[in-house]
C-alpha positions as CSV (number, residue, x, y, z in Angstrom):
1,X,19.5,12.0,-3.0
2,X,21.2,12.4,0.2
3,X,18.2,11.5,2.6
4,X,15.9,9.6,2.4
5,X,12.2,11.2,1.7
6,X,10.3,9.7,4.5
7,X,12.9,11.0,6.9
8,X,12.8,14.5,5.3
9,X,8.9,14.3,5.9
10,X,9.1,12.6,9.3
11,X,6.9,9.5,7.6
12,X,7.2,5.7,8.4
13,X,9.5,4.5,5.4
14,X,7.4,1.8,3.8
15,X,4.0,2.9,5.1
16,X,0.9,3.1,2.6
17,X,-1.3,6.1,2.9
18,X,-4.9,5.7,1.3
19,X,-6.6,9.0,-0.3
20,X,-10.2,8.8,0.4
21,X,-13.2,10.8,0.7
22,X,-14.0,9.5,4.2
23,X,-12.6,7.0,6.5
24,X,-11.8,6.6,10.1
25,X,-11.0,9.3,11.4
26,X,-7.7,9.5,13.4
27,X,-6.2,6.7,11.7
28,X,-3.0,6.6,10.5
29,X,-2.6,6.4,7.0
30,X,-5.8,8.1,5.6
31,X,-5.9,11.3,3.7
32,X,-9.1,13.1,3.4
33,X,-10.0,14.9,0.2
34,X,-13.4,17.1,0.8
35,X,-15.2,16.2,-3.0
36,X,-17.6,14.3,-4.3
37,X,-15.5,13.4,-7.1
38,X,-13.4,11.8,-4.8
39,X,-13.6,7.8,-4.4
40,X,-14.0,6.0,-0.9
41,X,-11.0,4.8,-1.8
42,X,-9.4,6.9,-4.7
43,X,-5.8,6.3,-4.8
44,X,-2.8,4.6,-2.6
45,X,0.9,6.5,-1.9
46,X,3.6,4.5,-0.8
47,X,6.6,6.4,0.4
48,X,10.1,4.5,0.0
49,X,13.6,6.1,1.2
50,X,14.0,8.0,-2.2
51,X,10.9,7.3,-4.3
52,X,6.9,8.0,-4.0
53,X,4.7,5.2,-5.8
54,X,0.7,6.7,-6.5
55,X,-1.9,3.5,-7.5
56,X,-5.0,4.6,-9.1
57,X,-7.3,2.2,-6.8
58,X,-10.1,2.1,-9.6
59,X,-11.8,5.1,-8.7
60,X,-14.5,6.6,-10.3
61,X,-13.6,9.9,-11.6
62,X,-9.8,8.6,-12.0
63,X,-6.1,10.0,-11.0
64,X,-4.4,12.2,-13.4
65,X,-0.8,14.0,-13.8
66,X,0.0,17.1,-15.7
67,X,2.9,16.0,-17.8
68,X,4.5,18.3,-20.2
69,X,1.4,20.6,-20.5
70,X,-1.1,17.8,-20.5
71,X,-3.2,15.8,-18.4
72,X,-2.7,12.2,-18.5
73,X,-4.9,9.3,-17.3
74,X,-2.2,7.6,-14.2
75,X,-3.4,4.1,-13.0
76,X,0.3,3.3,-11.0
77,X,4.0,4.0,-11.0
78,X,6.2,6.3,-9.1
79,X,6.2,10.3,-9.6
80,X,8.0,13.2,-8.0
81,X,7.4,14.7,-4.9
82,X,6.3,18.2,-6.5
83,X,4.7,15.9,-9.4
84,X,1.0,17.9,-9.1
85,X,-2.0,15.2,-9.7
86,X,-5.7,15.4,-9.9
87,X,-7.8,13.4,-8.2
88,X,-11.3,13.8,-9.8
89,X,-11.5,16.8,-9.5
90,X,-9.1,18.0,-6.7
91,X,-5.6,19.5,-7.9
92,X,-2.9,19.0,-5.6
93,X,0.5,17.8,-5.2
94,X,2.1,14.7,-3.7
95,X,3.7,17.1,-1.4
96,X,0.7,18.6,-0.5
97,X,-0.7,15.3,0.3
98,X,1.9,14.0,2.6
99,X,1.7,17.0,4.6
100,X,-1.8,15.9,5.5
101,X,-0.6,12.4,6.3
102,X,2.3,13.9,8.3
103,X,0.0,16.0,10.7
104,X,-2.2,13.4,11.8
105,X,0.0,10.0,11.2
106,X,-0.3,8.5,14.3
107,X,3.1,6.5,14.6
108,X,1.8,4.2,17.9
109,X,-0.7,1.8,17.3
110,X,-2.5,2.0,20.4
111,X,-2.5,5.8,20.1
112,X,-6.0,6.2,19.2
113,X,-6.7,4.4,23.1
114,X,-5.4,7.2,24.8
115,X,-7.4,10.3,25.4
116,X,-7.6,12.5,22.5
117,X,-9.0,16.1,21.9
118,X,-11.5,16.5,19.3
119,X,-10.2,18.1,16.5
120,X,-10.9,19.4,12.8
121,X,-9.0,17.7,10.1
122,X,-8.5,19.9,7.3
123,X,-9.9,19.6,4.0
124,X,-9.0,20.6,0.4
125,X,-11.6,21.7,-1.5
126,X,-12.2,20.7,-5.5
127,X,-10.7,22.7,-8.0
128,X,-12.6,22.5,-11.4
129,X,-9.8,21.2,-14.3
130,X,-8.7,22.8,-16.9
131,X,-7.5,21.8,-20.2
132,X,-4.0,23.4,-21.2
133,X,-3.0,24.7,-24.7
């Protein structure tokens, strides 16, 4: 690869984002997932100059990738940016997910003492799985 990924997505090279059903809000390093069958916390990414590493942070309802037509149980390693995942029941991508953490990464520590706005973070909504053929 040319550039590094966490340039390409304007994210703090080294910098650990946790997925969770609910945190602090306005933190840096949280993504949100809107499910039940999420865990408080589900899963860690870790984004590196070329590389994306997922941990499975012993949730419930698990972390899964759809490789070659099938789902498979993923507790930690590295996967592709466009790699799509489930997280209990939530599809997404690891793309998808880091352009959550992108929007509302605060890069400044003391960012959350300056006046802020109220504002909506979005959510993704479940997505039932399904098994492939």
């Amino acid at each position: 690869m040319s550039s590094s990924l966490s340039k390409e997505w304007g994210l703090t090279e080294g910098q650990t984002y946790i997925i969770s059903r609910k945190g602090p809000v306005l933190l840096d390093g949280y993504i949100y997932l809107d499910s039940p069958t999420v865990s408080i916390p589900h899963a860690a990414l870790k984004i590196t100059k070329e590389r994306v590493h997922l941990r499975d942070l012993n949730s419930t309802n698990g972390t899964y990738i759809v490789d070659k037509n099938a789902l498979v149980r993923f507790d930690e390693g590295y996967v592709k940016p466009n790699q799509p995942i489930i997280l209990g029941e939530v599809n997404c991508t690891i793309q998808g997910l880091i352009a959550i953490a992108g929007v509302y990464y605060a890069p400044e520590n003391d960012a959350l003492d300056q006046e802020t706005e109220e504002i909506e973070l979005p959510i993704l909504k479940p997505v039932k799985k399904t098994e492939t053929d």
